[in-house]
LOFI-135286 format. One record per residue (C-alpha): residue in three letters; x negated, y, z negated. Coordinates in steps of 0.001 Angstrom, whole numbers, plus 500000, padded with zeros to 6 digits. Layout:
<sites>
alaXYZ...
</sites>
This chain:
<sites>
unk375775545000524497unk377599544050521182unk374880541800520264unk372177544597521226unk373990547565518853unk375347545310516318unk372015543511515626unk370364546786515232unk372668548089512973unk372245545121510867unk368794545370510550unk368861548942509497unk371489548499507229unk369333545844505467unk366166548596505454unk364391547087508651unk362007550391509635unk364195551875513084unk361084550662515104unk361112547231514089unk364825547089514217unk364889548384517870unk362192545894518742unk363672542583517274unk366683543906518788unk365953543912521984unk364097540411521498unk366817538668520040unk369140540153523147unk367036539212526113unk365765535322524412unk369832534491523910unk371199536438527621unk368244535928529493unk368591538933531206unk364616539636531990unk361363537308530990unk359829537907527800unk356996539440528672unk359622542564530127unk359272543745526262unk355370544361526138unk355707545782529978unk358832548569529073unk356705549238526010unk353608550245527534unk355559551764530566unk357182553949527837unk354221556039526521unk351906555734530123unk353378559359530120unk350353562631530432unk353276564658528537unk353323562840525401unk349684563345525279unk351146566729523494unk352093564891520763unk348953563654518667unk346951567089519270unk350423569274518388unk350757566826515108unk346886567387514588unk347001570994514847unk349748570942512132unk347254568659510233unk344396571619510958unk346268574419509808unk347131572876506507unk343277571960505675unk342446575436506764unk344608576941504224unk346641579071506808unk349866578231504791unk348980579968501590unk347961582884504036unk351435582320506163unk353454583106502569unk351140585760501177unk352263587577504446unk356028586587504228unk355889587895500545unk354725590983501531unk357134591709504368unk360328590513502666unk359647589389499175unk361190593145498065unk364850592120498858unk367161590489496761unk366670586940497225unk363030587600498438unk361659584110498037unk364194582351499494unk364246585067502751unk360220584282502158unk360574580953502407unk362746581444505625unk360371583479507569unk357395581106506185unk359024578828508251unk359206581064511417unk355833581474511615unk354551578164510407unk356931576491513680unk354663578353515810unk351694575920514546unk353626572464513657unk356357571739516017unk358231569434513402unk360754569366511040unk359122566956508783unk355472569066508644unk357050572326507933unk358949570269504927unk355871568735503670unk353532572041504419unk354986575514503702unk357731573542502180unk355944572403498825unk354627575838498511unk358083577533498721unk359706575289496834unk357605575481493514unk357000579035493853unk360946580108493921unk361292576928490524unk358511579128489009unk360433582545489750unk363785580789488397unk365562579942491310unk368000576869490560unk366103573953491788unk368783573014494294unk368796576506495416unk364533575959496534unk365909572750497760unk368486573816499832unk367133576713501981unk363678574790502512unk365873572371504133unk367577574736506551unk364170576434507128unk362826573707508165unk364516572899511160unk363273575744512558unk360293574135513519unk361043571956516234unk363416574851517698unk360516577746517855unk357911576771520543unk355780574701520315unk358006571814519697unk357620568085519481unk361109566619520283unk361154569132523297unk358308567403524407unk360220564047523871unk363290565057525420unk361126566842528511unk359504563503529175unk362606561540528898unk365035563849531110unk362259565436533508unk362601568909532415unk359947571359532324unk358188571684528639unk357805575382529250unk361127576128529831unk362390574150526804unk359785576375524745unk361039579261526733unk364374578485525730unk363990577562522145unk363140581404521127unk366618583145521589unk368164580323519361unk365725580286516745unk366014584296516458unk369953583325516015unk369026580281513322unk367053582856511411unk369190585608510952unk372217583553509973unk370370581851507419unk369068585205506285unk372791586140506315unk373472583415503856unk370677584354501465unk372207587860501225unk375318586393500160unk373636583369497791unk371918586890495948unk375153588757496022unk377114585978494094unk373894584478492067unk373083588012491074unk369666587252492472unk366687590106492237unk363907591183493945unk360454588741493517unk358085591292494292unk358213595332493606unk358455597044496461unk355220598690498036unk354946600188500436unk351558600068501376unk352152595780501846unk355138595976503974unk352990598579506227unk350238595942506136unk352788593303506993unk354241595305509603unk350252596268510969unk349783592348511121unk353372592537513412unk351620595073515232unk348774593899515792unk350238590432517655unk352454591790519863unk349536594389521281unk347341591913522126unk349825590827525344unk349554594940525718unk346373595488525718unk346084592662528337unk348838594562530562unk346381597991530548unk343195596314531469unk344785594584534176unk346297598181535438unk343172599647534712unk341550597361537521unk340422594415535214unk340921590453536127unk343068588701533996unk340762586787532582unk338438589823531790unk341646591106529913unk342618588249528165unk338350588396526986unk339170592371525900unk341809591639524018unk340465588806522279unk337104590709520987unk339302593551519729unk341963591418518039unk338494589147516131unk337429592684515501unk340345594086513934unk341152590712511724unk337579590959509967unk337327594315509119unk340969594319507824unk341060590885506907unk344659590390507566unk346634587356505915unk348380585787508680unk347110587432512243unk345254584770513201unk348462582286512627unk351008584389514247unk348950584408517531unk348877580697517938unk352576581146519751unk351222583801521573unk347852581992522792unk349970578994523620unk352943581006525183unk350866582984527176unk348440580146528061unk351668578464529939unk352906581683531459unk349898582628532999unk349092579009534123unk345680578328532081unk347514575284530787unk350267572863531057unk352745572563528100unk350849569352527156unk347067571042527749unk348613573794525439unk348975571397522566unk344451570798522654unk344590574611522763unk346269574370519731unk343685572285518072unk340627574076519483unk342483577350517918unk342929575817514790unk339369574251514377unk337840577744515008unk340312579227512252unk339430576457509558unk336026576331510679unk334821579765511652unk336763582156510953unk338257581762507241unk335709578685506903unk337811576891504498unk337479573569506333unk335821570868504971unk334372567652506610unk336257565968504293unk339722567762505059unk338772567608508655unk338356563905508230unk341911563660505850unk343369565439509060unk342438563136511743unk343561560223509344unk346784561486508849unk347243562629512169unk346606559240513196unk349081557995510928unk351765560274512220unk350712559431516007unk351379555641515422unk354625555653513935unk355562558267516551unk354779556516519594unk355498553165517532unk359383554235517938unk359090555703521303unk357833552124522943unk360348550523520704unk363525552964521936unk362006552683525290unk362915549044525347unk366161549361523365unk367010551912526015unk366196549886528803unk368515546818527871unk371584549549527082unk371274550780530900unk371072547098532118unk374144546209529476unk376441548580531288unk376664550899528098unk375567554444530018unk378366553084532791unk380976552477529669unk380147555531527665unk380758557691531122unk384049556058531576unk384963556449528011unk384367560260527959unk385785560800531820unk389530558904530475unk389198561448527326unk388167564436529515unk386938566264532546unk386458569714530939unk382697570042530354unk383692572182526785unk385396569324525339unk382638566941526311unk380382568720524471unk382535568640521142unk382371565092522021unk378537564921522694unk377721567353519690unk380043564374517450unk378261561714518580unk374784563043518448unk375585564452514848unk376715561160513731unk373975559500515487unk371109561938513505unk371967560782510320unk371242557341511238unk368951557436513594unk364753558824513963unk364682562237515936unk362641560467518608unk364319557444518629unk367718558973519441unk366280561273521987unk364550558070524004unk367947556251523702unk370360558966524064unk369110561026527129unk369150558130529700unk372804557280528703unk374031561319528526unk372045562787530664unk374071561768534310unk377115562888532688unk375373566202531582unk374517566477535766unk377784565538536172unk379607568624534175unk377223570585535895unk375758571525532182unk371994572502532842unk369502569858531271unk367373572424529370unk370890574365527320unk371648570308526456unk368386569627525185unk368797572437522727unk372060571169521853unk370643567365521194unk367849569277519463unk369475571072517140unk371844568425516419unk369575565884515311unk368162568501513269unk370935568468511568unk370859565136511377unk367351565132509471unk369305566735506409unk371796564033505773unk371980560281504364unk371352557518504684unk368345558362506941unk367425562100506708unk363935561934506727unk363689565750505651unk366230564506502737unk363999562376501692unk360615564325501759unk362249567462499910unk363650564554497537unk360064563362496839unk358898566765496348unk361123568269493869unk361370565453491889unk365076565110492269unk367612562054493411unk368789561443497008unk372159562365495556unk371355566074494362unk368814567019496955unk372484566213499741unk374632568460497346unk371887571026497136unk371622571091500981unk375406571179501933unk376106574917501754unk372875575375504128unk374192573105507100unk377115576201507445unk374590578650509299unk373418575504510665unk376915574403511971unk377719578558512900unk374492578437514951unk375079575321516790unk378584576051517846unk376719579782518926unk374308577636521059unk376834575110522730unk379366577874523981unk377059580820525096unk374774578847527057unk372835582210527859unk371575582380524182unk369011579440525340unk369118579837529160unk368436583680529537unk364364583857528769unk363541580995530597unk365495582621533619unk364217585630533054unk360252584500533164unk361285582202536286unk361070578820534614unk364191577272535524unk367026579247538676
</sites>
């Protein structure tokens, strides 16, 4: 096992990509211990993406990929502007629920970053925030994305620990709400000691519109209630509903109505059965395509192509670290390490609270050196007996391990969100990690939130039936 960890470490310490390090790994271990044949590598490889869930996980990064070409994130802030851009602080509260709605399309930490990110970020330089300031709350925003359904590490994590995809997107809502209003919380308090203003007057005419747009979402699962009492099928309903909500968005030609249903197609999709969590993701897709392509008809062949390229891109260096970690994971089981880490932990302590302290340590530590979906493929086969064994339910934990590598995505040496927002402000390694440091408090406040009242995540997914 020492030769397994300590040859990986090596090779990341030297800059070996985490796939590649993994891999040669887990070479190098079975060639000099013998453990398995050779050919054991290319079989635990291909035996770790022959999964129909992570099918989710090229059409949720291509949706992403969609939305972007059709323009929906200039629309996404134009509506956050309007609805919050008034208070003090406004672009930085804008760039907060930008992020809210934009998890509802992307799923990832990295695409909200990269997306809505570069938006927010030069607007609030323009507006003259402090650079670090932009910085620092796009950051925290961003890990919103893979908390709000839908969700690409949930996905991961599903696969890997046999939980139900809809009830981790279920469950995901409650502490996202939480996520968002403490890090609203800390805005207010940024603009109370920054002396920070308003960015936009305040009309009232655009936070009604904003508030119509609200309005307008949440009737749609209304409207589809009525017709159903009124004697109409389901699917007749669902039809209704549709026509009027096309109907409404033209003649009003709303900003961001169209986005902020794509969490409510996909949610109610699952919960009325038309598709599983992994169908939902080519749902996704089809909904974006008609967006970019029909309805604001702002995609391009070209940025259709750019999109499929890049989604391609994504895919391969995704599922290039899952087969990898699948491996890696593999030879840690047959090493003894789950059976070591378990007795570790059980002749520290047998009180489930203080092994999650323990858990929530390791799997911060682990974040900052370690891929999101390379921990999650390593980490839930070793943790998740124990987390049976505390009697902790498998969905509340895979918020926890969620949220912690989150966390995780923000720090050195191998935050990958570090390094994006890094690349797009223009500014060192060091000063984009000072700039982010006050933001991991609400970060930190909602974590401990989500680890000791389970019924934060566990309550809506109970309450629609998901999990007993």
């Amino acid at each position: 096992m020492l030769l397994l960890v300590g040859s990986f470490l090596v090779l990341m310490i030297i800059g070996v990509p985490v796939a590649i390090s993994m891999a040669v790994a887990s070479v190098l271990y079975l060639v000099l211990y013998g453990v398995a044949p050779d050919i054991i590598v290319a079989q635990r490889m291909i035996a770790g993406v022959e999964s129909f869930p992570l099918l989710a996980v090229p059409f949720f990064i291509l949706a992403g990929n969609l939305m972007n070409s059709a323009g929906v994130t200039g629309r996404i802030y134009a509506f956050a502007v309007a609805l919050v851009g008034w208070m003090k602080g406004g672009l930085a509260q804008v760039n907060i629920i930008g992020s809210v709605v934009f998890s509802g399309m992307s799923g990832t930490a990295l695409a909200d970053a990269a997306g809505i990110g570069t938006i927010e970020i030069k607007a609030m330089k323009d507006h003259g925030y402090p650079i670090e300031a932009a910085v620092g709350v796009t950051a925290a925003s961003a890990t919103l994305g893979p908390i709000f359904p839908p969700s690409l590490p949930f996905v991961i994590y599903g696969m890997m620990a046999n939980v139900s995809i809809g009830a981790l997107f279920m469950a995901g809502i409650m502490p996202g709400v939480v996520m968002t209003v403490l890090m609203m919380l800390t805005v207010a308090i940024f603009a109370y000691v920054y002396k920070w203003g308003s960015d936009a007057p305040f009309e009232m005419k655009q936070l009604l519109e904003a508030g119509l747009e609200i309005l307008v979402v949440f009737s749609i699962p209304v409207i589809i209630y009525i017709a159903t009492l009124l004697g109409f099928s389901v699917n007749v309903s669902v039809g209704i509903a549709l026509l009027i909500l096309l109907a409404v968005d033209w003649y009003f030609d709303f900003s961001a109505v169209m986005a902020l249903m794509t969490p409510v197609i996909l949610i109610g999709g699952m919960t009325m059965g038309w598709f599983t969590p992994t169908e939902a993701a080519v749902a996704a897709v089809l909904w974006s395509l008609f967006l970019g392509l029909v309805r604001y008809r702002t995609m391009t062949l070209a940025s259709l192509a750019k999109a499929s390229f890049d989604t391609i891109e994504t895919t391969a260096s995704v599922l290039f670290i899952v087969t990898a970690a699948s491996v890696f994971a593999w030879l840690l089981t047959v090493s003894q390490a789950a059976q070591l880490l378990s007795a570790t932990i059980l002749s520290i302590t047998d009180n489930k609270w203080v092994f999650l302290i323990l858990v929530n340590l390791l799997m911060l530590f682990v974040g900052c050196f370690l891929d999101t979906i390379a921990a999650i493929t390593i980490l839930v086969p070793i943790l998740l007996p124990l987390v049976l064994k505390f009697d902790i339910d498998p969905v509340h934990f895979g918020l926890i391990m969620t949220l912690n590598l989150m966390i995780g995505l923000l720090h050195p040496p191998l935050g990958m969100v570090l390094f994006v927002l890094s690349r797009v402000a223009k500014l060192s390694v060091e000063r984009t990690t000072m700039a982010i440091l006050p933001w991991l408090v609400p970060l930190f406040i909602a974590l401990i939130a989500i680890t000791f009242i389970p019924a934060i995540t566990l309550w809506l997914p109970t309450q629609l039936g998901l999990i007993k």
